[in-house]
C-alpha positions as CSV (number, residue, x, y, z in Angstrom):
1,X,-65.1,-105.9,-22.3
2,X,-65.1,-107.0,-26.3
3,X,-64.8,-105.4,-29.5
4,X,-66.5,-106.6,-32.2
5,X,-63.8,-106.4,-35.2
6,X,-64.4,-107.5,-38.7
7,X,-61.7,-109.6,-40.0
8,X,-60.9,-109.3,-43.4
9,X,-59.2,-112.0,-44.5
10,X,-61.8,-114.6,-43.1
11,X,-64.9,-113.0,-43.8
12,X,-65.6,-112.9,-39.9
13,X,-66.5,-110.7,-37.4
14,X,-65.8,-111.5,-34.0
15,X,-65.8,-110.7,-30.1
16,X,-61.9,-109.8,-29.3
17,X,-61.0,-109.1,-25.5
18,X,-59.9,-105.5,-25.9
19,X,-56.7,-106.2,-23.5
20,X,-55.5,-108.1,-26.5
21,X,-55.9,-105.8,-29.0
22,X,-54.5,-102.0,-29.9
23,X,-56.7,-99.8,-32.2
24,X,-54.9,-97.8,-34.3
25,X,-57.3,-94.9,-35.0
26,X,-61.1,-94.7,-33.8
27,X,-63.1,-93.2,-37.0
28,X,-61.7,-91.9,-39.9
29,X,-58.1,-92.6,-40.2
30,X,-55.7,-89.3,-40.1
31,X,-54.7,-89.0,-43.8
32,X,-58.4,-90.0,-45.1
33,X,-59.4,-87.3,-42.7
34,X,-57.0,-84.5,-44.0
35,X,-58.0,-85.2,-47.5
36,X,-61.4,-84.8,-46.4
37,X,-60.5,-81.4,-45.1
38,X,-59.0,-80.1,-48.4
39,X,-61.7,-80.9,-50.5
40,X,-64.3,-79.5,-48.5
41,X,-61.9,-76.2,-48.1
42,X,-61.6,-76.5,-52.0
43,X,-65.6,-77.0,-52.8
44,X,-66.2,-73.9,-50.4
45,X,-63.7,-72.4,-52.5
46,X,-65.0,-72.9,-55.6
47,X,-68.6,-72.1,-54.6
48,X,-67.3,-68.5,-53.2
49,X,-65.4,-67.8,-56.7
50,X,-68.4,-69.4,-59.3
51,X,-70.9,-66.8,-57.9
52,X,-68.7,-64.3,-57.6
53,X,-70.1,-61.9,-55.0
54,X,-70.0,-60.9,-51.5
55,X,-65.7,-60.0,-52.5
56,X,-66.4,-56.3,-52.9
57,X,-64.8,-54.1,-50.9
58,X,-67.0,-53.5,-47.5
59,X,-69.3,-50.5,-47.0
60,X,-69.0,-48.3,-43.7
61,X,-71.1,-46.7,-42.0
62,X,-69.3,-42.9,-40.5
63,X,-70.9,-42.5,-37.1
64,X,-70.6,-39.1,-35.7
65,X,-70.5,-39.8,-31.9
66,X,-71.2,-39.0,-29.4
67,X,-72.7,-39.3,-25.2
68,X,-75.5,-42.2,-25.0
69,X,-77.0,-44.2,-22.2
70,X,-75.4,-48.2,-22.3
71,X,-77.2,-50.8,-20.7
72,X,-80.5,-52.1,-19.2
73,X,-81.7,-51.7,-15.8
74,X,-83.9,-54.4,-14.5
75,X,-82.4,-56.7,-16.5
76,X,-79.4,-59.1,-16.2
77,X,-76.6,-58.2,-13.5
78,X,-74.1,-57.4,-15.7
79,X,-75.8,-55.3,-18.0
80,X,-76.1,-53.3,-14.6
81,X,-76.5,-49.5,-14.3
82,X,-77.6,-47.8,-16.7
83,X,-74.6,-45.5,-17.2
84,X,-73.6,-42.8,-19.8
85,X,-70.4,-43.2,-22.1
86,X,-69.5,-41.3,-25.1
87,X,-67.6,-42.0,-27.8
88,X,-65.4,-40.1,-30.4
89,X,-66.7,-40.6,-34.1
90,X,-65.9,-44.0,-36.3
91,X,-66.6,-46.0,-38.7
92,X,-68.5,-49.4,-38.6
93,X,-69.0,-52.2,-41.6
94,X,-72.6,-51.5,-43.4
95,X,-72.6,-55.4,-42.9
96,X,-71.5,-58.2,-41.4
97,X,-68.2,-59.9,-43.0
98,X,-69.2,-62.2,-45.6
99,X,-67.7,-65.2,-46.7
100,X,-66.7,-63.8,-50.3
101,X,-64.9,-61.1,-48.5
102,X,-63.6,-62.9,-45.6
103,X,-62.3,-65.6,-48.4
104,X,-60.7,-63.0,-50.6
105,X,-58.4,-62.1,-47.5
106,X,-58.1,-64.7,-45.4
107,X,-57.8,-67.5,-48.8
108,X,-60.0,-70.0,-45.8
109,X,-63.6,-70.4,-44.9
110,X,-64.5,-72.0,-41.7
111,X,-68.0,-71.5,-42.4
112,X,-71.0,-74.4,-42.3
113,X,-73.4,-72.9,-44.4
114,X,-71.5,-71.9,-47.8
115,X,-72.4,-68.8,-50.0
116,X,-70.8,-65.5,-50.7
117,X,-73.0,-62.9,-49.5
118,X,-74.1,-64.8,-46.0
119,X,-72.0,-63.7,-43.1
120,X,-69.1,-66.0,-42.3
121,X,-69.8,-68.2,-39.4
122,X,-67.9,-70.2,-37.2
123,X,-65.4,-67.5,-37.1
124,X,-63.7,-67.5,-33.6
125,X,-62.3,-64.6,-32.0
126,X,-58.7,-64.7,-33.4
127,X,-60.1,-65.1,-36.7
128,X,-62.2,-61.6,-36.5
129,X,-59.6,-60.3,-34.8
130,X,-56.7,-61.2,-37.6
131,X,-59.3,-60.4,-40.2
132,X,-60.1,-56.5,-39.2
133,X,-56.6,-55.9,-38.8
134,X,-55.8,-57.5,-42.0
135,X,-58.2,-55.1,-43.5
136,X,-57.0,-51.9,-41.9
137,X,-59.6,-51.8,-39.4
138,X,-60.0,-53.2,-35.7
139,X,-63.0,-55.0,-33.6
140,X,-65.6,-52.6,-32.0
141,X,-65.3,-52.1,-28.6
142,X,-68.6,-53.4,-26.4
143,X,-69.8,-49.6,-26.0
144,X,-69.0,-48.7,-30.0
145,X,-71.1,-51.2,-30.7
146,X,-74.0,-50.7,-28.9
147,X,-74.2,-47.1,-29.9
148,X,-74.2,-48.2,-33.0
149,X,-76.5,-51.0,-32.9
150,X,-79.0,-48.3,-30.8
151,X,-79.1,-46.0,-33.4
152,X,-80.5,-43.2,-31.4
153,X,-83.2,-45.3,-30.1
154,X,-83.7,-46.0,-26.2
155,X,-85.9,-48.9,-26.5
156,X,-85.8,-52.6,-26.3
157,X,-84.4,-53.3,-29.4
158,X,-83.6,-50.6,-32.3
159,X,-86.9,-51.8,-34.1
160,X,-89.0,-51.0,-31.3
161,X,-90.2,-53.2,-27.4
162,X,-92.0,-55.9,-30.1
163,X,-90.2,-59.0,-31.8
164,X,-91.7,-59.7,-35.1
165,X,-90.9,-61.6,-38.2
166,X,-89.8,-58.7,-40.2
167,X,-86.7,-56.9,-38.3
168,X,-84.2,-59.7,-37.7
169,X,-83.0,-63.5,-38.3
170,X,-83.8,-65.4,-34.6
171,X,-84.9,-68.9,-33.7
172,X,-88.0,-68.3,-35.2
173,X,-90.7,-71.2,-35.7
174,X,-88.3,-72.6,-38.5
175,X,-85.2,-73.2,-36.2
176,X,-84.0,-76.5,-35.3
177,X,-82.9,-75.1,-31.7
178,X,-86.6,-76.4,-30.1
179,X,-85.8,-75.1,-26.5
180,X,-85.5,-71.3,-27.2
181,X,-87.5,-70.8,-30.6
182,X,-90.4,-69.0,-31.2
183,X,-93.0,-71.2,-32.9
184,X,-95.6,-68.0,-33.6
185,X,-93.5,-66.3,-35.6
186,X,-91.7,-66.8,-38.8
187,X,-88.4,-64.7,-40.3
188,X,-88.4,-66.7,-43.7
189,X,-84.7,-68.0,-42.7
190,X,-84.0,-71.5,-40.7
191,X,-80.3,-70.8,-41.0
192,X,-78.3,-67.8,-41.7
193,X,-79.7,-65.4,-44.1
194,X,-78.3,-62.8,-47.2
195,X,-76.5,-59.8,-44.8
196,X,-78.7,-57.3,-45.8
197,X,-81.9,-59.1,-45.8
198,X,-83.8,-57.2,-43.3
199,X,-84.5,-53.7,-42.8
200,X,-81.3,-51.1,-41.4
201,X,-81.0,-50.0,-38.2
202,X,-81.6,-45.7,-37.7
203,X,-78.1,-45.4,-38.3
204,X,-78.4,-47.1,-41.6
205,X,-76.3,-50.8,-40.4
206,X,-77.8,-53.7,-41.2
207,X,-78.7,-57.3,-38.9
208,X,-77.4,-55.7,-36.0
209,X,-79.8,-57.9,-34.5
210,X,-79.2,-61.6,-35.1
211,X,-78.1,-63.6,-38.2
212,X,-75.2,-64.2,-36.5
213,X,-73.7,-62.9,-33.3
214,X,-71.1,-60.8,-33.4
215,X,-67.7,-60.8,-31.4
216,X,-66.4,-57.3,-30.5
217,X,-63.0,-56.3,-29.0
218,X,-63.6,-56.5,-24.9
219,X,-62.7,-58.6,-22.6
220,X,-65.8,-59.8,-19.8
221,X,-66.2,-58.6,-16.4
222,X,-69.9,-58.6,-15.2
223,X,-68.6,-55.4,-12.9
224,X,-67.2,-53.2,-15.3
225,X,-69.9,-51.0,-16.1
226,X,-69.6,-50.0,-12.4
227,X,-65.8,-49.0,-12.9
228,X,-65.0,-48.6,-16.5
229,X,-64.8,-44.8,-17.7
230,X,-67.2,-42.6,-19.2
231,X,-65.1,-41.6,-22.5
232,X,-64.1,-44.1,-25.1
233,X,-64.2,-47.4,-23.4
234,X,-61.5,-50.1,-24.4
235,X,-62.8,-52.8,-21.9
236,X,-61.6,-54.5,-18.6
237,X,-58.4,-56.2,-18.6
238,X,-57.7,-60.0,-20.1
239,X,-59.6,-62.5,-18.6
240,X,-61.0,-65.8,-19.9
241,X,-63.8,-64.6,-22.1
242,X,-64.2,-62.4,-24.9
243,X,-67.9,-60.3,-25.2
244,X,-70.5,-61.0,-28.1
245,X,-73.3,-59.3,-28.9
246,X,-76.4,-59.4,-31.2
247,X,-77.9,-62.5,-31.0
248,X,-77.8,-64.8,-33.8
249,X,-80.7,-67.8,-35.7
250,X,-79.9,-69.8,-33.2
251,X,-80.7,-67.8,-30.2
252,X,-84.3,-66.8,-28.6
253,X,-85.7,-63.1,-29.6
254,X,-84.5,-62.1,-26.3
255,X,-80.5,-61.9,-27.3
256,X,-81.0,-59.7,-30.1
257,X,-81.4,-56.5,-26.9
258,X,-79.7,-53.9,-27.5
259,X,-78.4,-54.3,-24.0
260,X,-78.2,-58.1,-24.0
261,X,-74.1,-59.3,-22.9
262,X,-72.8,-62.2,-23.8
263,X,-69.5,-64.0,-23.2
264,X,-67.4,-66.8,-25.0
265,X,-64.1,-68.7,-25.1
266,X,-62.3,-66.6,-27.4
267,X,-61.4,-69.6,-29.6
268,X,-64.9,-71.5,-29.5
269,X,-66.4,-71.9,-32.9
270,X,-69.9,-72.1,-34.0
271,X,-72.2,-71.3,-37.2
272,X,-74.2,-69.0,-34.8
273,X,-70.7,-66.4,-34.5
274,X,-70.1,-64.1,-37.2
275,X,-68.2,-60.0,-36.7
276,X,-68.3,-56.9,-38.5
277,X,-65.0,-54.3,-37.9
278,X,-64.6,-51.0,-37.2
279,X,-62.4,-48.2,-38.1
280,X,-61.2,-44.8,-36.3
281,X,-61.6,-41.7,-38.0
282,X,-58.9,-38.9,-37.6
């Protein structure tokens, strides 16, 4: 095996055998690469500050609690029985975290598609997690949030059984993901939207149905709705992966269920994962 190198001084390129050669770096080299890093963390920087929105402190929602029915049956295993939990009253975020918000705490921005009032993406679950405790609040728990996400409702999704353009940012006919979206039907947004953008849940919370997905505080186990107790639910015990929920732009109609579960490595990143935090009321 070759590489084809470039030689500078002669004005050459030629075929070296790659046992007789060491390559320092493949790609950018390290310190043009850090550079690189701190002016793109500086331009998100500056784009955040110029508009000057999305920093305000966040709306919440005061949820009275209360007994509801979690889960799907019919559905996917481990959103298997049906089963009743209740929950003691809290607080939720109107919206999802933004990144003028998550800026103004954090002083970072690990997002891909820059603006103040779209959620924060690319957000893993440390980074929610340190965020909502740097605020003064916590992640929802799985149940927490799908009471809240339900709004009262027992259907589908908290807009109805139908998926239309109207309710919620999905892979829609303008998404780049062509193996789940929906060419028929068009949300106005290829990527992430403005929180806010589409009409509230019952409950008054906003894109609790896609935008971006949304990590909460448990832990997976496809079993635990068969063990797990009926009052205030804190999730099964560390495992590998940490639960999302929502759906996001990227995903088919079908994740933004109320009932839909879905798991990640805590530290994965991707412009599709967003959070919103929660806060006890005593």
């Amino acid at each position: 095996p070759h590489y084809r190198l470039f030689f500078k001084k002669a004005g050459k390129i030629k075929l070296v055998l790659k046992r007789n050669v060491r390559i320092q770096y493949v790609g950018i080299p390290p310190r043009t690469h850090e550079k690189m890093v701190i002016l793109l963390a500086k331009i998100k920087k500056q784009i955040i500050a110029t508009s000057g929105a999305g920093t305000e402190e966040a709306e919440m929602v005061e949820l009275e609690g209360g007994c509801f029915m979690m889960g799907s049956e019919g559905e996917n295993f481990d959103e298997q029985p049906v089963h009743e939990v209740c929950l003691s009253p809290f607080k939720m975020d109107k919206y999802e975290v933004t990144q003028g918000a998550y800026q103004a705490t954090m002083n970072r921005n690990p997002s891909r598609f820059v603006g103040a009032n779209l959620p924060v993406d690319r957000a893993n679950w440390p980074d929610a997690n340190e965020y909502c405790r740097k605020t003064g609040k916590r992640l929802p728990t799985e149940a927490e949030w799908e009471y809240a996400a339900r709004g009262g409702t027992r259907t589908e999704f908290y807009f109805g059984d139908k998926v239309t353009g109207t309710a919620g940012n999905f892979c829609d006919s303008l998404c780049s993901n062509e193996e789940v979206r929906t060419p028929d039907i068009t949300d106005g947004f290829a990527l992430t939207a403005p929180v806010g953008s589409f009409p509230p849940n019952p409950f008054g919370l906003y894109d609790m149905a896609g935008n971006v997905a949304e990590w909460v505080e448990d832990w997976f186990d496809a079993s635990y709705y068969r063990q797990g107790p009926k009052k205030d639910p804190r999730g099964p015990l560390p495992s590998v992966y940490r639960m999302t929920r929502g759906g996001s732009w990227l995903n088919g109609w079908e994740y933004m269920r109320l009932a839909r579960r879905t798991s990640l490595w805590p530290e994965y990143r991707t412009e599709a994962m967003g959070f919103r935090c929660v806060s006890d009321i005593k």
